[in-house]
TIMI-106698 format. One record per atom (N, C-alpha, C, O): residue in one letter; z, x, y; residue number from 1; atom name. Coordinates in nm, 3 decimals, decimal comma. Each point is the difference from the previous one (the first is absolute). Example, Ala and Ser with C-alpha at 12.3 -4.5 7.8 and 13.67 -1.06 7.14 Angstrom:
<r fifi="A" pz="0,780" px="1,319" py="-0,569" lumpa="1" setor="N"/>
<r fifi="A" pz="0,000" px="-0,089" py="0,119" lumpa="1" setor="CA"/>
<r fifi="A" pz="0,000" px="0,090" py="0,120" lumpa="1" setor="C"/>
<r fifi="A" pz="0,066" px="0,104" py="-0,002" lumpa="1" setor="O"/>
<r fifi="S" pz="-0,138" px="-0,139" py="0,107" lumpa="2" setor="N"/>
<r fifi="S" pz="0,006" px="0,082" py="0,119" lumpa="2" setor="CA"/>
<r fifi="S" pz="0,073" px="-0,077" py="0,109" lumpa="2" setor="C"/>
<r fifi="S" pz="0,017" px="0,051" py="0,111" lumpa="2" setor="O"/>
END
This chain:
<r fifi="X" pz="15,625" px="-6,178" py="22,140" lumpa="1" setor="N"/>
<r fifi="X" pz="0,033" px="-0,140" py="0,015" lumpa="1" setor="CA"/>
<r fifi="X" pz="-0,108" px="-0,066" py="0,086" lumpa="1" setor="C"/>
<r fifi="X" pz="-0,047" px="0,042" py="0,105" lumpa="1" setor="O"/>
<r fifi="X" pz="0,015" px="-0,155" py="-0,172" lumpa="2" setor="N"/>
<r fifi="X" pz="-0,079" px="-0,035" py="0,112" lumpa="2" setor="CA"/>
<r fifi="X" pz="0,016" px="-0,122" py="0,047" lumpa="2" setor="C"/>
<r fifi="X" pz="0,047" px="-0,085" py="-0,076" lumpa="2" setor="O"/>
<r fifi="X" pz="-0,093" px="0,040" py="0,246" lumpa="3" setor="N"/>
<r fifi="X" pz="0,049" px="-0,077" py="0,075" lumpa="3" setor="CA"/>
<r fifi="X" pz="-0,084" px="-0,073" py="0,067" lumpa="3" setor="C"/>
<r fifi="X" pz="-0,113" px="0,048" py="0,001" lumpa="3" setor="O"/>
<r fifi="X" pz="0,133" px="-0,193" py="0,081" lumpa="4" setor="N"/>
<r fifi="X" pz="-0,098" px="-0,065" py="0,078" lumpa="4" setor="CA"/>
<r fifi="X" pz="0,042" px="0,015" py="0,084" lumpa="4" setor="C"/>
<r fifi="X" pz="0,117" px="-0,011" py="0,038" lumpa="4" setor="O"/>
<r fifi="X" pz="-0,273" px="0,060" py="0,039" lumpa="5" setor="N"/>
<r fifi="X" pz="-0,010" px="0,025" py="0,175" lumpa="5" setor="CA"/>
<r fifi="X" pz="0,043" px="-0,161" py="0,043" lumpa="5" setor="C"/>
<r fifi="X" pz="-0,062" px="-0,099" py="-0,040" lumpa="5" setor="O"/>
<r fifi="X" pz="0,189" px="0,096" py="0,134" lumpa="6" setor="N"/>
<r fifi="X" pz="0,031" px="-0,121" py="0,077" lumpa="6" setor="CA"/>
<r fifi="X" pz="-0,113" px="-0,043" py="0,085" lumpa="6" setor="C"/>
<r fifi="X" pz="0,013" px="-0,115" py="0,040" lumpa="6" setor="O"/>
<r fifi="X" pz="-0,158" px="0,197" py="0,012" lumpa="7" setor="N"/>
<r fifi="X" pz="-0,046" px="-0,065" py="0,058" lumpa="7" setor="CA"/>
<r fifi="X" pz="-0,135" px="-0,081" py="-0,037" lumpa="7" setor="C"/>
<r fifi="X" pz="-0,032" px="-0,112" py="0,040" lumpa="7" setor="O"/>
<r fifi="X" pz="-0,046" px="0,206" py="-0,135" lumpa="8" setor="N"/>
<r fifi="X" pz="-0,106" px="-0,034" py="-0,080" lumpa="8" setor="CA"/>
<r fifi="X" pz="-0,009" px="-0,032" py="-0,114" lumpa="8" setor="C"/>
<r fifi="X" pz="-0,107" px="-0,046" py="-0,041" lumpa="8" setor="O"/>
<r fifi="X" pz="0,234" px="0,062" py="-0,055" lumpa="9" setor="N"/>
<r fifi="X" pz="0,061" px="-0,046" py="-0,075" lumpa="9" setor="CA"/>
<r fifi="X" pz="-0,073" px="0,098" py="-0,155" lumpa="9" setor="C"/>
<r fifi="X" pz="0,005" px="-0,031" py="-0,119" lumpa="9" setor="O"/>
<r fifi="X" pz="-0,065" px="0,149" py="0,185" lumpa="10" setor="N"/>
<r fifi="X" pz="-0,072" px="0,093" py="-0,130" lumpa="10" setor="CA"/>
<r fifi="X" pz="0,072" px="0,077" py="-0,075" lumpa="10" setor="C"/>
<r fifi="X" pz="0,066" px="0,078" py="0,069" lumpa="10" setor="O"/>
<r fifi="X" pz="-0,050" px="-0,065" py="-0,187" lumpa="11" setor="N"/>
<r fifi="X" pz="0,114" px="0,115" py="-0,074" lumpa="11" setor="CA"/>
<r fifi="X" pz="-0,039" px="0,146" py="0,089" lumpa="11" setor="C"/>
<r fifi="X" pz="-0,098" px="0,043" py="0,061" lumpa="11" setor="O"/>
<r fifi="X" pz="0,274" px="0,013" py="-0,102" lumpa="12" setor="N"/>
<r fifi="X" pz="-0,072" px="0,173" py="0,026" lumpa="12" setor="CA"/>
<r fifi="X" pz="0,150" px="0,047" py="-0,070" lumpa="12" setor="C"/>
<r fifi="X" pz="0,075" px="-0,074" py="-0,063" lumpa="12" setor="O"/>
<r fifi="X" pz="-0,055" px="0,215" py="0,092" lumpa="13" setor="N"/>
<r fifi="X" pz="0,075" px="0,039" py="-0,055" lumpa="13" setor="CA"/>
<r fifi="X" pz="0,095" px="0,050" py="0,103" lumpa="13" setor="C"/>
<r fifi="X" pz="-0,054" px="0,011" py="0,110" lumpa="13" setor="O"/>
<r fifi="X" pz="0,188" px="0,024" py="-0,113" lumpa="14" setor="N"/>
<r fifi="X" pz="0,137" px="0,000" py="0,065" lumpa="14" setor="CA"/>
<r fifi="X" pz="-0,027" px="0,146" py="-0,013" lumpa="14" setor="C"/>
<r fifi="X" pz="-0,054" px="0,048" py="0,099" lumpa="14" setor="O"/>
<r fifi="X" pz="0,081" px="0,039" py="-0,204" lumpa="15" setor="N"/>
<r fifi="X" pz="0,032" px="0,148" py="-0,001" lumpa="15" setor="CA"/>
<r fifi="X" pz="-0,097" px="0,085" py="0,089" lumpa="15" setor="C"/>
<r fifi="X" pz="0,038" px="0,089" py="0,076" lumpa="15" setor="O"/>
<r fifi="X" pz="-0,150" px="-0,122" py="-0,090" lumpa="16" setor="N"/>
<r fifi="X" pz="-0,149" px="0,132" py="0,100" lumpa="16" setor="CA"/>
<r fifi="X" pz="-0,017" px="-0,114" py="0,133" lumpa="16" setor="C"/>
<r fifi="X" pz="-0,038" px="0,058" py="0,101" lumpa="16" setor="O"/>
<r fifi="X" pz="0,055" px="-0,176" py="-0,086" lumpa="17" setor="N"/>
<r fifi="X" pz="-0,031" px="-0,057" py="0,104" lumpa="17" setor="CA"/>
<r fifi="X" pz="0,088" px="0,031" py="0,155" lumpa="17" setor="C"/>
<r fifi="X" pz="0,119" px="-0,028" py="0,015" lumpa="17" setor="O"/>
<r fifi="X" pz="-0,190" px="0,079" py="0,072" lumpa="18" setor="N"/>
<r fifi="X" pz="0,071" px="0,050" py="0,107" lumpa="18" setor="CA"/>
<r fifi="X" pz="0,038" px="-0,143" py="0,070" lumpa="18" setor="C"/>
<r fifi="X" pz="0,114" px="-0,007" py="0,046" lumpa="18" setor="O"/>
<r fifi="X" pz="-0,193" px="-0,098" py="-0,034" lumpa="19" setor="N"/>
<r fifi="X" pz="0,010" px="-0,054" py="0,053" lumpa="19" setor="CA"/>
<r fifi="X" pz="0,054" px="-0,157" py="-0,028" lumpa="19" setor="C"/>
<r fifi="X" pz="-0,030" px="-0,109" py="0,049" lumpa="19" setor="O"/>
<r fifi="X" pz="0,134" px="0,157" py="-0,166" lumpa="20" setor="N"/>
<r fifi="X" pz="0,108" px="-0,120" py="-0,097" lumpa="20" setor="CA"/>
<r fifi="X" pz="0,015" px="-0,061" py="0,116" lumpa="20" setor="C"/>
<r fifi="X" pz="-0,035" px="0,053" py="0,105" lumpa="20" setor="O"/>
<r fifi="X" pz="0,110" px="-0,213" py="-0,115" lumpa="21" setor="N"/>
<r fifi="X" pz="-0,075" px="-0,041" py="-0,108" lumpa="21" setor="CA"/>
<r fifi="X" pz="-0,153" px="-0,060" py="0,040" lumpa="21" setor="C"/>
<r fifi="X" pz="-0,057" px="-0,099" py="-0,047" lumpa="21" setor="O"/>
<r fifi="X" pz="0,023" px="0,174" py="0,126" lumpa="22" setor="N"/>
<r fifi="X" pz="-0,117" px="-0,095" py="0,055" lumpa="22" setor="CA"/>
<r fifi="X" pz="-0,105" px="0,086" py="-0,129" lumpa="22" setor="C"/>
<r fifi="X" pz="0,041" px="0,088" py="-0,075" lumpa="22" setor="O"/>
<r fifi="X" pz="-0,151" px="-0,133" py="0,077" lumpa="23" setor="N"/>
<r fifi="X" pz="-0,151" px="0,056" py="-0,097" lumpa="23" setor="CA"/>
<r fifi="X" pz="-0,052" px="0,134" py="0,061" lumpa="23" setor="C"/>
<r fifi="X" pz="-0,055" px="0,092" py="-0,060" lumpa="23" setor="O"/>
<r fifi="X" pz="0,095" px="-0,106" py="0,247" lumpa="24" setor="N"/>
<r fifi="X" pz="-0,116" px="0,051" py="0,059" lumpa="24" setor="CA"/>
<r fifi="X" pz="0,079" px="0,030" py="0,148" lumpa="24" setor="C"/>
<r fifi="X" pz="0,113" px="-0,039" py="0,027" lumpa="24" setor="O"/>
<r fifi="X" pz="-0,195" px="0,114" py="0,056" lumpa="25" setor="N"/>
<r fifi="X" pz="0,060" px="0,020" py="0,104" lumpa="25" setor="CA"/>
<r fifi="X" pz="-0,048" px="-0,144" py="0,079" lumpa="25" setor="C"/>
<r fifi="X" pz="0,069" px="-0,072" py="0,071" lumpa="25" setor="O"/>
<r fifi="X" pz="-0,176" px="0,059" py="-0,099" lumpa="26" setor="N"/>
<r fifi="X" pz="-0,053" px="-0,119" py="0,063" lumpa="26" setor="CA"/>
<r fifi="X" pz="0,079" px="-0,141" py="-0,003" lumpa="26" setor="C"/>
<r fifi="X" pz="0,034" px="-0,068" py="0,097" lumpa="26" setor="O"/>
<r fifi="X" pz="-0,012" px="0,037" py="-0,259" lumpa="27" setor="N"/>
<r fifi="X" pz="0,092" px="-0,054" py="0,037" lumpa="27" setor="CA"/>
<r fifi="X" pz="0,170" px="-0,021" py="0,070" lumpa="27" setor="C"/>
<r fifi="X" pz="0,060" px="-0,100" py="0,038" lumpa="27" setor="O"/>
<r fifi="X" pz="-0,028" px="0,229" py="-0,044" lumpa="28" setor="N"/>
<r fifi="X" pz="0,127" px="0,076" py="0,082" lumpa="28" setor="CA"/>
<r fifi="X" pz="0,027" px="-0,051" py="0,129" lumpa="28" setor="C"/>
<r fifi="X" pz="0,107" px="-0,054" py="0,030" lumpa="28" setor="O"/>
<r fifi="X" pz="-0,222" px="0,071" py="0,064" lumpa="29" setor="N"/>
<r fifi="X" pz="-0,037" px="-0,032" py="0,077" lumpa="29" setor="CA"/>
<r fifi="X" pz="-0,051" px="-0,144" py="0,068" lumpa="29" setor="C"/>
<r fifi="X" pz="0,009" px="-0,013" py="0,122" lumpa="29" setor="O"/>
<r fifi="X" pz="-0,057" px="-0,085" py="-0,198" lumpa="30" setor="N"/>
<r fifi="X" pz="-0,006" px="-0,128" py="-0,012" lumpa="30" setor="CA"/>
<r fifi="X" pz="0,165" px="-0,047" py="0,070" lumpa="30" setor="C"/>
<r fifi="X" pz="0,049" px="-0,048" py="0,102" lumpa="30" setor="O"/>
<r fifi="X" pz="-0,007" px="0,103" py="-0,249" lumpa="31" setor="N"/>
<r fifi="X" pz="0,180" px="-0,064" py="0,011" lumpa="31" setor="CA"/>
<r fifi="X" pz="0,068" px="0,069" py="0,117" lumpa="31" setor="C"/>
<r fifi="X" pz="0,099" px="-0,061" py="0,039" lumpa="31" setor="O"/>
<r fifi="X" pz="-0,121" px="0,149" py="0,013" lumpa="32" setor="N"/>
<r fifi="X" pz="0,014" px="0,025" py="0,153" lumpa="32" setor="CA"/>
<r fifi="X" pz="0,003" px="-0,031" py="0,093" lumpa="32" setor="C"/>
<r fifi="X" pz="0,078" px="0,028" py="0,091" lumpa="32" setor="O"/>
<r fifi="X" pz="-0,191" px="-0,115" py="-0,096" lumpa="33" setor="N"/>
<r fifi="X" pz="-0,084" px="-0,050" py="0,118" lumpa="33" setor="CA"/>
<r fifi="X" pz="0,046" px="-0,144" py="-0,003" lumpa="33" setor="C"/>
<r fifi="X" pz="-0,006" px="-0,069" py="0,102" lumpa="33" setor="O"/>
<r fifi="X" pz="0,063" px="0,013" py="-0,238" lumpa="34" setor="N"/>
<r fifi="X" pz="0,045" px="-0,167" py="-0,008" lumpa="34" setor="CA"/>
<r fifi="X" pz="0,154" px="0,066" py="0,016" lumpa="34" setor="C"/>
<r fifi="X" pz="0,074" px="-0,096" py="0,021" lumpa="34" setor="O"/>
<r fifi="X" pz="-0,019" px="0,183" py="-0,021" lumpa="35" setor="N"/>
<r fifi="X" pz="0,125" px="0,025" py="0,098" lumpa="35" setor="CA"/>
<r fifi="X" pz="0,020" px="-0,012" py="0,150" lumpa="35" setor="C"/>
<r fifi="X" pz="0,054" px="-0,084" py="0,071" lumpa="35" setor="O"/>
<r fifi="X" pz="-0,123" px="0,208" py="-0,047" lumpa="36" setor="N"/>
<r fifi="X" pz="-0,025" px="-0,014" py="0,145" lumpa="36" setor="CA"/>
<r fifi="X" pz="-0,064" px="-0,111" py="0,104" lumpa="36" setor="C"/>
<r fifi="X" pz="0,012" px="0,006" py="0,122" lumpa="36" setor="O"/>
<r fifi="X" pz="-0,078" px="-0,100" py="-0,189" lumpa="37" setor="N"/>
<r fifi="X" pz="-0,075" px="-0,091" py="0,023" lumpa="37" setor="CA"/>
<r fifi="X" pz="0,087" px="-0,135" py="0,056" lumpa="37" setor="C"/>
<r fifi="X" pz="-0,020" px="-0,094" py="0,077" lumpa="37" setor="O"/>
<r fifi="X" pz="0,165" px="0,158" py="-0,191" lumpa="38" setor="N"/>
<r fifi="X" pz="0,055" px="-0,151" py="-0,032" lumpa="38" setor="CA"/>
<r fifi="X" pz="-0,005" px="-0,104" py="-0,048" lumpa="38" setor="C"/>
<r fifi="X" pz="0,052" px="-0,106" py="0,036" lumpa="38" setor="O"/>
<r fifi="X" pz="-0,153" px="0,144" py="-0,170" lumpa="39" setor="N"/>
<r fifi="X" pz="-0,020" px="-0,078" py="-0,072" lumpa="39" setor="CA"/>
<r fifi="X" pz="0,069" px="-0,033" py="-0,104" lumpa="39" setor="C"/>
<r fifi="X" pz="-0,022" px="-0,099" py="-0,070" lumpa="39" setor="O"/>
<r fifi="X" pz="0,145" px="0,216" py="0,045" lumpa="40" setor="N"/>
<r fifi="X" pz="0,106" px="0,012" py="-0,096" lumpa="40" setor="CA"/>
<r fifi="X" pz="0,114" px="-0,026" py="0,091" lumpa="40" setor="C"/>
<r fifi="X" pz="-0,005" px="0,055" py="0,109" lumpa="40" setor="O"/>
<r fifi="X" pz="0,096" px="-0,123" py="-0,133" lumpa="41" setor="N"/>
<r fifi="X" pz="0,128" px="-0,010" py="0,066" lumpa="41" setor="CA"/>
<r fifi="X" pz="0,103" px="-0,013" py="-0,097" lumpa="41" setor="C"/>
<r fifi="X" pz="-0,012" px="-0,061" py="-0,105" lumpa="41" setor="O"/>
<r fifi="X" pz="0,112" px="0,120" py="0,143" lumpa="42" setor="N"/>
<r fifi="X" pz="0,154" px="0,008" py="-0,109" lumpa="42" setor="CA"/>
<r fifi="X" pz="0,085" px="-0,125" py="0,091" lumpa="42" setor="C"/>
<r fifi="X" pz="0,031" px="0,006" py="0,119" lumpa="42" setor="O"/>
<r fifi="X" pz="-0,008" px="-0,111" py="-0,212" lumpa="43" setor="N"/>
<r fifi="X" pz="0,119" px="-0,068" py="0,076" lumpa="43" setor="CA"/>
<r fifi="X" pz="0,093" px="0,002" py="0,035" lumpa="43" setor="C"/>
<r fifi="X" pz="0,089" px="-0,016" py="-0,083" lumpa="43" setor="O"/>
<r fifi="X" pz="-0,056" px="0,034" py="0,212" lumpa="44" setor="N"/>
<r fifi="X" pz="0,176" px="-0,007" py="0,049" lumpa="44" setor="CA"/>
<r fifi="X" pz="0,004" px="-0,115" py="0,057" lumpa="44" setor="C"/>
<r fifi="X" pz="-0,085" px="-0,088" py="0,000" lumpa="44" setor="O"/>
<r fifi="X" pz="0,236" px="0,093" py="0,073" lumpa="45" setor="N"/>
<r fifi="X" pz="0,087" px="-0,094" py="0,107" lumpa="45" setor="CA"/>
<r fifi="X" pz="-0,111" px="0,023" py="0,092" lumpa="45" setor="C"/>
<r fifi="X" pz="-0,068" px="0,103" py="0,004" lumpa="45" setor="O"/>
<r fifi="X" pz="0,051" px="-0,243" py="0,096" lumpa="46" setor="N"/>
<r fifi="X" pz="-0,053" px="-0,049" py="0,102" lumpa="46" setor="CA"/>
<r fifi="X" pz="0,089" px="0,033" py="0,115" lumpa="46" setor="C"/>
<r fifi="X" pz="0,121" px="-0,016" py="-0,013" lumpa="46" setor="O"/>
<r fifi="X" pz="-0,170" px="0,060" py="0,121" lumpa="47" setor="N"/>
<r fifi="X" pz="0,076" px="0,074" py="0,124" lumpa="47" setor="CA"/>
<r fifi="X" pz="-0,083" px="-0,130" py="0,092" lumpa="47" setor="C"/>
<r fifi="X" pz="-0,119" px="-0,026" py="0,011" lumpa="47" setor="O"/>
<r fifi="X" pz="0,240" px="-0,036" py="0,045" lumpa="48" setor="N"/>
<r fifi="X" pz="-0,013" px="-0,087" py="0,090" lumpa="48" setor="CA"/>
<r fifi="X" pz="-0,025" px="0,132" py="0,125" lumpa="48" setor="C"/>
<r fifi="X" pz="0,063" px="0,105" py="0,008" lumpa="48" setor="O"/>
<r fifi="X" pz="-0,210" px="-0,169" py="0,109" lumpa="49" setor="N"/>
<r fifi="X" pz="0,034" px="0,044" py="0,116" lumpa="49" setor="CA"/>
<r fifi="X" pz="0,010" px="-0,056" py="0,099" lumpa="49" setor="C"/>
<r fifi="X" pz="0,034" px="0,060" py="0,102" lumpa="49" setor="O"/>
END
């Protein structure tokens, strides 16, 4: 089956790819780093402090 890397947007394949769904470790890692970064955020409730 084959799939687009969410970050570079290059086909690859799902079954031999270790590093689904990314292309690459490199990109694996990208999307890591815009986690940890906080560049991705999931929306919740607002906590008044």
């Amino acid at each position: 089956m084959q799939v687009i890397c969410p970050i570079c947007k290059n086909k690859t394949t799902w079954e031999e790819n270790p590093w689904r769904p990314f292309c690459s470790e490199r990109c694996k890692l990208i999307d890591l780093g815009k986690w940890v970064s906080e560049e991705y955020r999931v929306k919740g409730d607002e906590k008044e402090e």
